[in-house]
KEZA-919074 format. One record per residue (C-alpha): x, y, z; residue in one letter; residue number from 1; chain. Coordinates in Angstrom, 2 decimals. Example, Ala and Ser with C-alpha at 12.3 -4.5 7.8 and 13.67 -1.06 7.14 Angstrom:
<sites>
site x=12.30; y=-4.50; z=7.80; residuo=A; num=1; cadena=A
site x=13.67; y=-1.06; z=7.14; residuo=S; num=2; cadena=A
</sites>
This chain:
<sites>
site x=0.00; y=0.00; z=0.00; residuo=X; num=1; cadena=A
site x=1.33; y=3.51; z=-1.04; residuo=X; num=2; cadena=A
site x=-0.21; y=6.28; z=0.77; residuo=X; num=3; cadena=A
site x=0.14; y=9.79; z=0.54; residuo=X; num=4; cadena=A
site x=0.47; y=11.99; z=4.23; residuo=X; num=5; cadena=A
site x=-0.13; y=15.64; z=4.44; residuo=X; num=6; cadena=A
site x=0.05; y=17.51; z=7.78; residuo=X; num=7; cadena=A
site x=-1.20; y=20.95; z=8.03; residuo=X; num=8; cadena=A
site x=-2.18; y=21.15; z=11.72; residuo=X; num=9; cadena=A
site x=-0.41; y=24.64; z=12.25; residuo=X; num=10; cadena=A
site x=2.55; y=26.04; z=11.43; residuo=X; num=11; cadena=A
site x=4.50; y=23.32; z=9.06; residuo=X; num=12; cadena=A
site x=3.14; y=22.04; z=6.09; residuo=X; num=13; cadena=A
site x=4.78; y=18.09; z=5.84; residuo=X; num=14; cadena=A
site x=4.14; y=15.43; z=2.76; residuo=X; num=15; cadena=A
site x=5.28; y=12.13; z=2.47; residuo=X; num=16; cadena=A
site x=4.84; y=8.80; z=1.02; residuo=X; num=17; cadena=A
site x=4.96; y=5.78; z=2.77; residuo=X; num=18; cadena=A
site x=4.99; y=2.44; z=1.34; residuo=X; num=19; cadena=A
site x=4.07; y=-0.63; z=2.99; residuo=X; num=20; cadena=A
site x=6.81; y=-2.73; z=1.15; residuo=X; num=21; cadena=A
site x=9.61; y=-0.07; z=1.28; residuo=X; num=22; cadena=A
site x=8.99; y=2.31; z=3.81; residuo=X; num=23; cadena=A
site x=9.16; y=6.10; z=3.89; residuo=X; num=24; cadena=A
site x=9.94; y=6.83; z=0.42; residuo=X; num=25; cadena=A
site x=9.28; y=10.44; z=0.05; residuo=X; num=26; cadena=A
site x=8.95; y=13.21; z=2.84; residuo=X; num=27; cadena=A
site x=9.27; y=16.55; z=2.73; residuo=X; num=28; cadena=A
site x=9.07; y=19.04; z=5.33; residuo=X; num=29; cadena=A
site x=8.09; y=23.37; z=5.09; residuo=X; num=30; cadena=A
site x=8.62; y=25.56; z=8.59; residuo=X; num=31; cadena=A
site x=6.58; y=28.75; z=8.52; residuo=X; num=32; cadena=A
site x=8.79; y=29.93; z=11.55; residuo=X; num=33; cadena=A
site x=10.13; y=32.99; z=9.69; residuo=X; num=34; cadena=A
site x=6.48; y=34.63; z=8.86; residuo=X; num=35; cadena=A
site x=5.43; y=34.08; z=12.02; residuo=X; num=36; cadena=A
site x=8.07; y=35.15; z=14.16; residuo=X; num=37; cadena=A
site x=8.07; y=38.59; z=13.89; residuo=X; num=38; cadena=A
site x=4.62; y=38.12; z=15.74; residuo=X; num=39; cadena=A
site x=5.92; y=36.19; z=18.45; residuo=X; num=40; cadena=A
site x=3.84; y=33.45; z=17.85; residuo=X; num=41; cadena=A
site x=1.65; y=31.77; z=15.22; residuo=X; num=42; cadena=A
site x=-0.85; y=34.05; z=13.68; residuo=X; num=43; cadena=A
site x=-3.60; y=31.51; z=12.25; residuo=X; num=44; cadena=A
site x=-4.75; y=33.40; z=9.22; residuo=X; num=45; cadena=A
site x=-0.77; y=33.26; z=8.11; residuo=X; num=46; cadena=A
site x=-0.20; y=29.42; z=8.41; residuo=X; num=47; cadena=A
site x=-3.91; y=28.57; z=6.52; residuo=X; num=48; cadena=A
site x=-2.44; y=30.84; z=3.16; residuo=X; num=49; cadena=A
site x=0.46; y=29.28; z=3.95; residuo=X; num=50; cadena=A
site x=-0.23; y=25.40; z=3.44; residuo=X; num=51; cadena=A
site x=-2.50; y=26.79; z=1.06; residuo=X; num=52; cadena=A
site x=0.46; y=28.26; z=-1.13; residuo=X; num=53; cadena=A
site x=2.98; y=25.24; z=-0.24; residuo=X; num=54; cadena=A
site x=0.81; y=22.20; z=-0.16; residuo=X; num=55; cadena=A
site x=-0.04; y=21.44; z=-3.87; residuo=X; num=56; cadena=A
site x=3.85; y=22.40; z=-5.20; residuo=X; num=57; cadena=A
site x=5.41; y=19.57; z=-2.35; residuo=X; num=58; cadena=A
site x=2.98; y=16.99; z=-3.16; residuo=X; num=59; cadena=A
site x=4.13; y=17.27; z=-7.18; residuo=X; num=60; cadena=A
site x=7.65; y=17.44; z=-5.63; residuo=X; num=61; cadena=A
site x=6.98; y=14.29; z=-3.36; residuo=X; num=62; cadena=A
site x=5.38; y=12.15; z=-6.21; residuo=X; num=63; cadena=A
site x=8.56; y=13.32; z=-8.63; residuo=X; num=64; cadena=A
site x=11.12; y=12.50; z=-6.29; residuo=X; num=65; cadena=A
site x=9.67; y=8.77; z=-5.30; residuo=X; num=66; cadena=A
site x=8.75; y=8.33; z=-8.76; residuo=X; num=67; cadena=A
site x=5.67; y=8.01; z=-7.86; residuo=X; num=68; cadena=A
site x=1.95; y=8.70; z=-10.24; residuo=X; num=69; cadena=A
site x=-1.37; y=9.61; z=-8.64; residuo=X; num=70; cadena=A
site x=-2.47; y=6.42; z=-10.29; residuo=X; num=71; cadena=A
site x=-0.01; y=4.83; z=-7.90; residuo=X; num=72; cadena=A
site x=-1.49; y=5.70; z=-4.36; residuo=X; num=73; cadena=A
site x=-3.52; y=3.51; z=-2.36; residuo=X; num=74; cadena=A
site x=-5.14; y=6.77; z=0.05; residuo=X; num=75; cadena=A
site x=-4.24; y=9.72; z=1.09; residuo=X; num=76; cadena=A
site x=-4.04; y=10.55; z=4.60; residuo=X; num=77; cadena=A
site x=-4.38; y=13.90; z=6.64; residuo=X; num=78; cadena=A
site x=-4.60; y=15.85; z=9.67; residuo=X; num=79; cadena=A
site x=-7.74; y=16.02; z=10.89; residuo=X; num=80; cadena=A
site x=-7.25; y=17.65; z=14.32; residuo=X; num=81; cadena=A
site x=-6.04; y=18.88; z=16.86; residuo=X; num=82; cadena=A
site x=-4.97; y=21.90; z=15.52; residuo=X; num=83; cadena=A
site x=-5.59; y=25.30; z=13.88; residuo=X; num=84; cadena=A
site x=-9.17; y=24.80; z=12.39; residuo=X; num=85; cadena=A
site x=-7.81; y=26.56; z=8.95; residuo=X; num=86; cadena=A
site x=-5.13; y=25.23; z=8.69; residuo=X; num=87; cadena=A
site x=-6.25; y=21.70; z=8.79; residuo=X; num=88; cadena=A
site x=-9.21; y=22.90; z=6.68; residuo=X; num=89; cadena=A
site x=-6.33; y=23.07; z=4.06; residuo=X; num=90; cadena=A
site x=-5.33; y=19.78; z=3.94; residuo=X; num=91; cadena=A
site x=-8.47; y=18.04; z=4.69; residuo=X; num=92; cadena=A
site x=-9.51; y=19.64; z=1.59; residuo=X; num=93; cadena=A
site x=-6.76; y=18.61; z=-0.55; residuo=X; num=94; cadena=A
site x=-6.99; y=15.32; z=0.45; residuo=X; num=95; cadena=A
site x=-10.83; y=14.68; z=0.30; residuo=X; num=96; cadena=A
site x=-10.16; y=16.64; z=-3.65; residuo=X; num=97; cadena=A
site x=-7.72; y=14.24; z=-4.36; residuo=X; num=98; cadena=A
site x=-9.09; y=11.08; z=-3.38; residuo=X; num=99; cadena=A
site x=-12.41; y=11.67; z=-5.40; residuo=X; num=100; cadena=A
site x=-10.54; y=12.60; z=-8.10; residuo=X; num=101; cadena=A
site x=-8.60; y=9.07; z=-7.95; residuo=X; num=102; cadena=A
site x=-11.42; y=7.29; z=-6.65; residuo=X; num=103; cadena=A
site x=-9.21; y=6.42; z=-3.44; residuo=X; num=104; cadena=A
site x=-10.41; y=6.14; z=0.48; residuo=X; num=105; cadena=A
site x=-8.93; y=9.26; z=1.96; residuo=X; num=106; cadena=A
site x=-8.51; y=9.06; z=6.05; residuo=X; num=107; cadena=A
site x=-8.33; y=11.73; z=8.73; residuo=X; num=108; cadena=A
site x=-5.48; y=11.29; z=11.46; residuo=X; num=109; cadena=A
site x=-5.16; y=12.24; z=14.89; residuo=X; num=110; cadena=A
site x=-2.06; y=14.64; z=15.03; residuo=X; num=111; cadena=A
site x=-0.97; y=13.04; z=18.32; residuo=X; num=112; cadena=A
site x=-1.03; y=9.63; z=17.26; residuo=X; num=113; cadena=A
site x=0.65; y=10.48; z=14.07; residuo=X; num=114; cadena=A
site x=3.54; y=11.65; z=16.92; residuo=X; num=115; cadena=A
site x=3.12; y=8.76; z=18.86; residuo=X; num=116; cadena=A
site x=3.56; y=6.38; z=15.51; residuo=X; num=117; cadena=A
site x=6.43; y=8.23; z=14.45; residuo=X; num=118; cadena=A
site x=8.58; y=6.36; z=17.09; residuo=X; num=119; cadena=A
site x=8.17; y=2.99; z=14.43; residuo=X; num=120; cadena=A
site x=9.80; y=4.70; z=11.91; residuo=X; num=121; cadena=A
site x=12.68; y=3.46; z=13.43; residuo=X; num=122; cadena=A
site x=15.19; y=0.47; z=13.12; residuo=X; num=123; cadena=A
site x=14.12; y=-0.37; z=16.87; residuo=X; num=124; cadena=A
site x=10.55; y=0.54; z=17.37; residuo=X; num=125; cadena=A
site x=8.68; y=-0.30; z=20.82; residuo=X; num=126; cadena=A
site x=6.59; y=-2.94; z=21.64; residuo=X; num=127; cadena=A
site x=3.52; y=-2.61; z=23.16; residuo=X; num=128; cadena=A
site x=2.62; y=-2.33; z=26.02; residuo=X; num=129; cadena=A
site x=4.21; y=1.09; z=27.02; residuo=X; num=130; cadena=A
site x=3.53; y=4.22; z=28.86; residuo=X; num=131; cadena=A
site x=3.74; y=7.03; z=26.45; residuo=X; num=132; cadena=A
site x=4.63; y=10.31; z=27.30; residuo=X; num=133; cadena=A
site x=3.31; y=13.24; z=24.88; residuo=X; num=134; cadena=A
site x=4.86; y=16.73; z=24.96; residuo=X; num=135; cadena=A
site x=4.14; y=19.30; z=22.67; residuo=X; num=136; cadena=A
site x=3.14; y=23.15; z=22.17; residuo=X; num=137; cadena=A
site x=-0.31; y=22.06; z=22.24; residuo=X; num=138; cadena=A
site x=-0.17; y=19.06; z=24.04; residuo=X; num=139; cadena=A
site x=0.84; y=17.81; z=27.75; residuo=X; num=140; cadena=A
site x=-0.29; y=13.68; z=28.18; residuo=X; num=141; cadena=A
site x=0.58; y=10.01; z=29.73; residuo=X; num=142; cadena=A
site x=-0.66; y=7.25; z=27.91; residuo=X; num=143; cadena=A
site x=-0.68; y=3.55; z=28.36; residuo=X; num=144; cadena=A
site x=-0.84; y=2.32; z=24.98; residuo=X; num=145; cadena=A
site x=-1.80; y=-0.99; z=24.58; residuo=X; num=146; cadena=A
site x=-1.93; y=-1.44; z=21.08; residuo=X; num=147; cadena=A
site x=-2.04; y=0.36; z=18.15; residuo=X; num=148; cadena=A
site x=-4.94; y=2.55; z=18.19; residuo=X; num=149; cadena=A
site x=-6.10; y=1.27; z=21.81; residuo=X; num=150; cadena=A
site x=-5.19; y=4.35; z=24.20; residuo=X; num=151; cadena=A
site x=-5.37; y=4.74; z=27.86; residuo=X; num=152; cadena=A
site x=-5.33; y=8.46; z=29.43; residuo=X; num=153; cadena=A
site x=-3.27; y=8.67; z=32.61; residuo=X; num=154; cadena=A
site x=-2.81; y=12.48; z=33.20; residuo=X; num=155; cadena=A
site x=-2.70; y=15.28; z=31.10; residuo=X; num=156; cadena=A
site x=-2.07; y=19.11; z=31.52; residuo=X; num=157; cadena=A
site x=-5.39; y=20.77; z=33.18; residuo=X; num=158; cadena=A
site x=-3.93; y=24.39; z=31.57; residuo=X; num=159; cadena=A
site x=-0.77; y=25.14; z=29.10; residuo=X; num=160; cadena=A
site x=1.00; y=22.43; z=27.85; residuo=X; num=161; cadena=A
site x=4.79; y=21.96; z=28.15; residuo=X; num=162; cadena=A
site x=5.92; y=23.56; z=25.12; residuo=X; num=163; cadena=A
site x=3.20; y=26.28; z=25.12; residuo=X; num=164; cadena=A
site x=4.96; y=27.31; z=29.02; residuo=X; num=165; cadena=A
site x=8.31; y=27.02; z=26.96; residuo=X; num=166; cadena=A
site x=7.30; y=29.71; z=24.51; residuo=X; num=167; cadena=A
site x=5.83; y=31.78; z=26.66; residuo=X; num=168; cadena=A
site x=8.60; y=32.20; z=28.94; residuo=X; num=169; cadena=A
site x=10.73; y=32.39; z=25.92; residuo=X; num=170; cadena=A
site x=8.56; y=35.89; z=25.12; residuo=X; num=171; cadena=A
site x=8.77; y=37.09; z=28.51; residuo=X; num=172; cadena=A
site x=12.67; y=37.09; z=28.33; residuo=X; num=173; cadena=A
site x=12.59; y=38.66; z=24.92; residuo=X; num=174; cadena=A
site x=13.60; y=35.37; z=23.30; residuo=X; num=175; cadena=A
site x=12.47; y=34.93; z=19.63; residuo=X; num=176; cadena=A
site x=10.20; y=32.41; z=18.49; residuo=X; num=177; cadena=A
site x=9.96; y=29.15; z=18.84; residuo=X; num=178; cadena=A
site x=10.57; y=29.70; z=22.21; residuo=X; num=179; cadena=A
site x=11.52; y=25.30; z=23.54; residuo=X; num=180; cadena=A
site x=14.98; y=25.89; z=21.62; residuo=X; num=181; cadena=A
site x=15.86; y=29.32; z=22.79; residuo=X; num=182; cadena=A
site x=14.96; y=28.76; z=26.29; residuo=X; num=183; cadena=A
site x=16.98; y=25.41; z=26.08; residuo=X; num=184; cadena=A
site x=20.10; y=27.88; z=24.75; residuo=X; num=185; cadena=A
site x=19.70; y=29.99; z=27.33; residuo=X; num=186; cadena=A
site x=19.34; y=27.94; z=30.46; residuo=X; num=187; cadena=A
site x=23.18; y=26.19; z=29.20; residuo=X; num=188; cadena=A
site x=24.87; y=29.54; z=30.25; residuo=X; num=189; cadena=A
site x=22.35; y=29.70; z=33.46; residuo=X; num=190; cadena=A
site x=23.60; y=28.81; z=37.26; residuo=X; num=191; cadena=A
site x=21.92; y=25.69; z=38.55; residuo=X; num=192; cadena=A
site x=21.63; y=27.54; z=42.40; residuo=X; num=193; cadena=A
site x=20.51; y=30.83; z=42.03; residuo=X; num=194; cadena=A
site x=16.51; y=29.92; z=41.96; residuo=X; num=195; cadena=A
site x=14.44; y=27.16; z=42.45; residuo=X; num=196; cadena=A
site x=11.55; y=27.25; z=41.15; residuo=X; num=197; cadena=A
site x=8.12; y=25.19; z=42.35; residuo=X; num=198; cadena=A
site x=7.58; y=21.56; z=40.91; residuo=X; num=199; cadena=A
site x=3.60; y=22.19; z=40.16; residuo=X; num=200; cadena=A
site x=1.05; y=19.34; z=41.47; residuo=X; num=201; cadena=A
site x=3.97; y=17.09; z=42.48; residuo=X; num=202; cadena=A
site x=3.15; y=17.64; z=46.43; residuo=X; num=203; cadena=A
site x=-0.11; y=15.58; z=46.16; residuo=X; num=204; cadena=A
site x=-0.98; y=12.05; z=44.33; residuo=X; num=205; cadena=A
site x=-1.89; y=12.14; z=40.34; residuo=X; num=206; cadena=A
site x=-0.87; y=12.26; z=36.82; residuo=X; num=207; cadena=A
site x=-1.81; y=15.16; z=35.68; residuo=X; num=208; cadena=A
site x=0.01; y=18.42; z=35.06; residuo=X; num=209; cadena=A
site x=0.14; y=22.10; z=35.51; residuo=X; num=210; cadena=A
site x=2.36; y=24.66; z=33.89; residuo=X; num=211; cadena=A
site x=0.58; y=28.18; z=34.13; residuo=X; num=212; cadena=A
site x=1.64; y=28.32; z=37.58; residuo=X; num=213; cadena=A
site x=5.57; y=28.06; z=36.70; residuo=X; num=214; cadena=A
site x=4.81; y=30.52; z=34.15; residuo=X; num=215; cadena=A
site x=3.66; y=32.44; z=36.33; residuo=X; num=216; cadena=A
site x=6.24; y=32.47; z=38.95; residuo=X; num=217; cadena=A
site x=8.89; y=32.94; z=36.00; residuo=X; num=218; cadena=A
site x=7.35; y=36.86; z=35.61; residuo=X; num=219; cadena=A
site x=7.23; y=37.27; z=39.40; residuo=X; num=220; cadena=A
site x=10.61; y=36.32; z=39.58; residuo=X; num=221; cadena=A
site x=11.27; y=38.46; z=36.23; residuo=X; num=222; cadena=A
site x=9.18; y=41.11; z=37.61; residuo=X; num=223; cadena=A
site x=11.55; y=41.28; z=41.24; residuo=X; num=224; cadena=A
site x=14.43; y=42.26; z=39.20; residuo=X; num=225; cadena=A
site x=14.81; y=45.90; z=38.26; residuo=X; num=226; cadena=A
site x=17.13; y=45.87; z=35.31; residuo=X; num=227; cadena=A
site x=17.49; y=42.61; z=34.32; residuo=X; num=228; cadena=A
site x=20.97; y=41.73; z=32.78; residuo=X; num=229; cadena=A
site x=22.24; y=38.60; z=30.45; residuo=X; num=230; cadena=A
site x=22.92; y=36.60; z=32.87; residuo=X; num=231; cadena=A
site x=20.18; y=36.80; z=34.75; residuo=X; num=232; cadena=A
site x=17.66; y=35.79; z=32.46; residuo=X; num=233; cadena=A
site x=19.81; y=32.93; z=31.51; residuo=X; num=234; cadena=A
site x=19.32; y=31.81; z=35.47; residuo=X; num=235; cadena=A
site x=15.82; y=32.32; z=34.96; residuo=X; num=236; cadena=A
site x=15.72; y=30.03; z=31.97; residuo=X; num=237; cadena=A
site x=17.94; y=27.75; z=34.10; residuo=X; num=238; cadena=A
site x=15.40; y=27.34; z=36.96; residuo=X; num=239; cadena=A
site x=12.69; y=27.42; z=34.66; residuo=X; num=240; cadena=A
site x=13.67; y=24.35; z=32.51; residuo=X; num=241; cadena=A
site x=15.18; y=22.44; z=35.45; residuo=X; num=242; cadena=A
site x=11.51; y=22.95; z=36.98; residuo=X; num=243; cadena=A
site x=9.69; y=21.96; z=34.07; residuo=X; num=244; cadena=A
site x=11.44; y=18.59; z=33.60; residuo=X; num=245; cadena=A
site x=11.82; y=17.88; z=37.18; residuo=X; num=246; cadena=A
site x=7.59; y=18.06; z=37.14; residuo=X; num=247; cadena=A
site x=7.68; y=15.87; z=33.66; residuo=X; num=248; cadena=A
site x=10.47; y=12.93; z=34.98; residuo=X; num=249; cadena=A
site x=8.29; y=12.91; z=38.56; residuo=X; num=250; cadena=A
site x=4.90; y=12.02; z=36.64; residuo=X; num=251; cadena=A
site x=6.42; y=9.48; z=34.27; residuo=X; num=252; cadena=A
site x=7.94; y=7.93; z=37.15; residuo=X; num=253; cadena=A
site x=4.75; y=7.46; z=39.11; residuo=X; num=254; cadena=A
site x=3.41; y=6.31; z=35.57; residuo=X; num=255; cadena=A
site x=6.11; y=3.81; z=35.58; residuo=X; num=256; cadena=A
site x=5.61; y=2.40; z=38.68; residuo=X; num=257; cadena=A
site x=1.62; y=2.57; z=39.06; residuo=X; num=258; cadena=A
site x=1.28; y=0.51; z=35.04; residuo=X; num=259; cadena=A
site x=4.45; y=-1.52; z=35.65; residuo=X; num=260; cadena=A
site x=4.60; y=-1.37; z=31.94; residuo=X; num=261; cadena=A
site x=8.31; y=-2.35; z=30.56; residuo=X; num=262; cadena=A
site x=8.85; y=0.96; z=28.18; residuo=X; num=263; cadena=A
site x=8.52; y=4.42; z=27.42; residuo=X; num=264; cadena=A
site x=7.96; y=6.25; z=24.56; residuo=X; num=265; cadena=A
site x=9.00; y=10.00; z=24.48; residuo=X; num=266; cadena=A
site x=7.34; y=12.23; z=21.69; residuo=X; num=267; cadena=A
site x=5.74; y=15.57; z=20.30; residuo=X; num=268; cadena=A
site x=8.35; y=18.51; z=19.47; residuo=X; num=269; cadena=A
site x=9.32; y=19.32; z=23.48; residuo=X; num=270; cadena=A
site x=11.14; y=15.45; z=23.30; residuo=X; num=271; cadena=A
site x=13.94; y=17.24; z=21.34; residuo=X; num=272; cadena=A
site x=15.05; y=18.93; z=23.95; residuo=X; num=273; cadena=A
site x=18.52; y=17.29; z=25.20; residuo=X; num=274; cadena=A
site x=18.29; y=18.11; z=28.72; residuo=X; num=275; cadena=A
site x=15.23; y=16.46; z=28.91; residuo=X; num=276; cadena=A
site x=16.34; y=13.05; z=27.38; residuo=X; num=277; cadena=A
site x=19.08; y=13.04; z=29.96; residuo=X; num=278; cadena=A
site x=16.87; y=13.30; z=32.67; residuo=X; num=279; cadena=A
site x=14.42; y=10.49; z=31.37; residuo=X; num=280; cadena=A
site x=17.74; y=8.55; z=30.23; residuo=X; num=281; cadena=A
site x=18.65; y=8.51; z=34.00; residuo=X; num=282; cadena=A
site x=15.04; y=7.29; z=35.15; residuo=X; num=283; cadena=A
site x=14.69; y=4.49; z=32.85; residuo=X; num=284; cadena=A
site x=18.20; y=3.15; z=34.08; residuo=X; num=285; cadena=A
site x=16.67; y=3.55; z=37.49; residuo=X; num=286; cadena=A
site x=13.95; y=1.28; z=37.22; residuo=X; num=287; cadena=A
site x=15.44; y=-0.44; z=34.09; residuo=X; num=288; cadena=A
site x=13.10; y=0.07; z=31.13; residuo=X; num=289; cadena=A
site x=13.64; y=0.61; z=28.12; residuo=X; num=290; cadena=A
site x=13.08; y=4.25; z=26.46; residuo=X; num=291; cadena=A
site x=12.10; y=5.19; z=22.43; residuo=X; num=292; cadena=A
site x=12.14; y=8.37; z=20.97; residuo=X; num=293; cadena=A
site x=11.21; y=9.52; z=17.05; residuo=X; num=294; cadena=A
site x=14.06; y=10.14; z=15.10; residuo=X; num=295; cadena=A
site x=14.83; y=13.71; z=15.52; residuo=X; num=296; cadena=A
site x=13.55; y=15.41; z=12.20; residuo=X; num=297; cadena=A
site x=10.44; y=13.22; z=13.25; residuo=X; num=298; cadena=A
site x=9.80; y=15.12; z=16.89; residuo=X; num=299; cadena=A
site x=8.13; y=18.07; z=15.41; residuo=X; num=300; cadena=A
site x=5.11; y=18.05; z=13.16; residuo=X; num=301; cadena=A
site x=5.69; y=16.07; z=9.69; residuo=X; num=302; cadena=A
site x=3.88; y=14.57; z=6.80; residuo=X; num=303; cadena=A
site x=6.24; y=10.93; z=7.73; residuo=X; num=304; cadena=A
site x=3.80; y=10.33; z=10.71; residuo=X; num=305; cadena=A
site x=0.58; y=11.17; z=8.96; residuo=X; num=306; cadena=A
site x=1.34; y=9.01; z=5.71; residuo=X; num=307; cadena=A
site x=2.61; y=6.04; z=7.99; residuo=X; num=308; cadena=A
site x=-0.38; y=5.89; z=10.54; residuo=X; num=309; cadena=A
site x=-2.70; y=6.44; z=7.03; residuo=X; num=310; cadena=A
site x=-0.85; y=3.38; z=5.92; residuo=X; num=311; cadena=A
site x=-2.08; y=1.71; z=9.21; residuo=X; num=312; cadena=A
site x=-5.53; y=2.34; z=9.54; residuo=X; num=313; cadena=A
site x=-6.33; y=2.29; z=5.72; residuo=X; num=314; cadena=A
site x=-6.12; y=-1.19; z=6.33; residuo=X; num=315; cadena=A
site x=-9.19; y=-1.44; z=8.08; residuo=X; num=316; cadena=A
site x=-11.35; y=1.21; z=5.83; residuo=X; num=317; cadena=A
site x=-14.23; y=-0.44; z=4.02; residuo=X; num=318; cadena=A
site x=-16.08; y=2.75; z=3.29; residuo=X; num=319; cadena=A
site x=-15.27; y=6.09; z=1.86; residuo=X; num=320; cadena=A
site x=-16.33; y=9.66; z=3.74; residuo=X; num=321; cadena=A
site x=-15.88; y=12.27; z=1.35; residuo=X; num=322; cadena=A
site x=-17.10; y=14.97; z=4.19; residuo=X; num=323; cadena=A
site x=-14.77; y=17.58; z=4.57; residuo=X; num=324; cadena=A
site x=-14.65; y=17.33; z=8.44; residuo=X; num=325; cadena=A
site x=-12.19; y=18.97; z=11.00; residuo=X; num=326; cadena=A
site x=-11.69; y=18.69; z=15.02; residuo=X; num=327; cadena=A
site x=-9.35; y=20.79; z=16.63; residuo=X; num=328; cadena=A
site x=-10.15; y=19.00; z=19.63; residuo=X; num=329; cadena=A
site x=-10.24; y=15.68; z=19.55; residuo=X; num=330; cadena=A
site x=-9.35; y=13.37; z=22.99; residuo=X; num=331; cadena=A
site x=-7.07; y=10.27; z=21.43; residuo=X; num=332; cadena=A
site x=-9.37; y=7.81; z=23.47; residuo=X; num=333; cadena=A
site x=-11.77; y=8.14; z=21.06; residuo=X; num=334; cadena=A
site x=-10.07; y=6.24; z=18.48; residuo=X; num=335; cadena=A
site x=-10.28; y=3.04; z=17.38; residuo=X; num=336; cadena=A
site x=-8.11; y=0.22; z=17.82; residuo=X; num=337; cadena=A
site x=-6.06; y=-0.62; z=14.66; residuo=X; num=338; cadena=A
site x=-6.02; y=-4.52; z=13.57; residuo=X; num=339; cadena=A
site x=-2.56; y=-6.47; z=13.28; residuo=X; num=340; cadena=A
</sites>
């Protein structure tokens, strides 16, 4: 099966082509963080024209480079939530187009399984049962993931996600955007002493997570400091990102130990940061399970997810739904289990 992935969930527009027999054979990858950074952040309006300009041009490039004809594809897979309601209005459209022009099923994916998934494009992919950890801009979760499709909440964020208190505290030391890599800069030249900064809902029992309150204790602490200099808003950063990953290793320990599944999967654009994987390297020696990550080029959003889990689940279509249909929320539990 040969199927055709397009992501256009926010602010990247991905395609690939993933075949069944050969694997990823196409996948190609646009960042919209230049328009929207002079803005600070993503500007919705912007990334829809965006994928709108982009998206037809890379799928002709995709199909050229894996020598690939329409004729060729199986289905065509897209985003169909979460995420910016234009922007996957884009590709839903495009795809839905496409497939009745072919007279192929076309299938909606859920953008955080398509990260989840991403960790089997790998030469050593998990098996399941594991606890999987999702981190994101727009997403904060702990899932025990059963099989393929068959997803267990554990805890999530009840306010900003990880990567959405990374950005934010990127802007309020005048970082540019994306904020996760610039904070991660920053808190290198930071002193590990100078603040400590709360551990949110890690005094009580639970799974879930909290980040608004670090944020805002970030500005206090901002806020206390007259003139700040350099340095000082690299210790910020410092305490900051210690703080945030000391909260994420303490609930996927307690995951660990309350599923006593064997593994855990790390994934969603926040599992790129380094410090991070070093902390998470040094729990899973600690209770001696194994850990998985996506490839790195496969952390953040990409069309190599989409087209795979397409690939998955087109298995089990029967009928075609030619309904141009988005959901920008859209709980993962909700999904049906995928077939061997």
């Amino acid at each position: 099966m040969r199927v055709l992935g397009i992501e256009t969930s926010c602010d990247e527009t991905g395609v690939a082509i993933y075949d069944s027999d050969q694997g990823l054979v196409s996948d190609l990858l646009y960042s919209q963080v230049e328009l929207h950074e002079r803005y600070g952040g993503v500007v919705p309006e912007l990334a829809s024209r965006d994928h709108i300009i982009k998206c037809l041009p890379m799928i002709d490039l995709a199909l050229r480079e894996s020598n690939t004809r329409f004729e060729d594809l199986d289905g065509i897979a897209f985003t169909q939530g979460p995420g910016l309601v234009g922007a996957l209005l884009v590709g839903a459209s495009i795809a839905q187009s496409l497939a009745l022009a072919l007279n192929i099923p076309a299938i909606g994916i859920h953008h955080m399984e398509g990260h989840l998934l991403a960790s089997q494009l790998t030469s050593k992919p998990p098996e399941y049962p594991f606890v999987a950890l999702l981190i994101s801009g727009g997403h904060t979760q702990l899932m025990a993931c059963h099989q393929a499709g068959s997803y267990e909440l554990l805890g999530e964020s009840i306010d900003d996600a990880a990567g959405e208190a990374f950005d934010k505290t990127a802007k309020m030391l005048g970082l540019k955007y994306p904020g996760g890599p610039e904070i991660e800069k920053l808190a290198k030249q930071g002193a590990t002493d100078r603040f400590t900064f709360p551990r949110p809902m890690t005094s009580k029992p639970g799974l879930d997570f909290s980040f608004s309150g670090l944020k805002t204790h970030t500005r206090n602490t901002l806020a206390a400091i007259e003139r700040p200099t350099d340095q000082d808003k690299a210790d910020i950063a410092r305490a900051f990102q210690d703080a945030a990953i000391d909260t994420i290793r303490i609930k996927c320990e307690r995951s660990l130990i309350s599923t006593r599944l064997p593994s855990l999967v790390i994934a969603g654009g926040v599992s790129a940061n380094q410090s991070l994987r070093k902390c998470l390297a040094e729990l899973a020696i600690k209770h001696n399970v194994e850990i998985f990550y996506p490839e790195l080029k496969f952390c953040t959003d990409n069309g190599a997810m989409i087209a795979y889990t397409g690939a998955l689940r087109l298995k089990n279509v029967t009928t075609q739904n030619q309904s141009i249909q988005v959901r920008p929320r859209w709980p993962m539990t909700e999904l049906e289990a995928i077939s061997p």
